[in-house]
N, C-alpha and C positions, 0 to 999 in steps of 0.2 A: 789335192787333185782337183782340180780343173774344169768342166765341162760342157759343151755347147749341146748336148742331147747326144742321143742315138746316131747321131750323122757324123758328130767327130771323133769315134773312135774307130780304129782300124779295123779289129774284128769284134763283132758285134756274136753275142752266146747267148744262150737259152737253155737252161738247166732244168731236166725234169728227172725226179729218182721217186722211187718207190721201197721203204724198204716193211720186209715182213718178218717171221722167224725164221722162215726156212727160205729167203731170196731178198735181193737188194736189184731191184733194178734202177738204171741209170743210162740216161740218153742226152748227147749233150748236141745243138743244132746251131752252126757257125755259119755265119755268112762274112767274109772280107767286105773290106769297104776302103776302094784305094784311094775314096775321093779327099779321106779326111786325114792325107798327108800331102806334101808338097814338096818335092814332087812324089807321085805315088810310088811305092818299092813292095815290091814282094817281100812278105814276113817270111821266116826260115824259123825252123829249128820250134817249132810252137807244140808245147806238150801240158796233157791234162793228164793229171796225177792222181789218181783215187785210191786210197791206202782203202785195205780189205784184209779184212780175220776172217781166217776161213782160208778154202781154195777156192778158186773159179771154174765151173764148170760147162761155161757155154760164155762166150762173148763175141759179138758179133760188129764190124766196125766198118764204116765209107768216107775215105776210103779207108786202106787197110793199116790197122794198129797193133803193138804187141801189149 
């Protein structure tokens, strides 16, 4: 892989989690960037995976996520 910094990838992420005994937090903050294709296209179909032991009991998403 390849790359000219932060400007030539599409979408640009920022991972912050927290885990404790009794909680795991996790927030993840995306920004598109449609300069660093040619021509620019809308990304489709883009999914963040987070396997969990346990159940979930509150999660909260923008926009909205299953």
């Amino acid at each position: 892989v390849c790359s000219n910094g932060i400007q030539s990838t599409p979408l640009n992420l920022v991972v912050y989690w927290k885990c404790t005994a009794s909680t795991t937090d996790l927030r993840v903050d995306y920004r598109y960037n449609p300069e660093a294709m040619q021509p620019p296209a809308a990304l489709t179909n883009v999914q963040v995976l987070v396997p969990v032991n346990g159940g979930v009991t509150n999660m909260q998403s923008l926009p909205n996520a299953v």
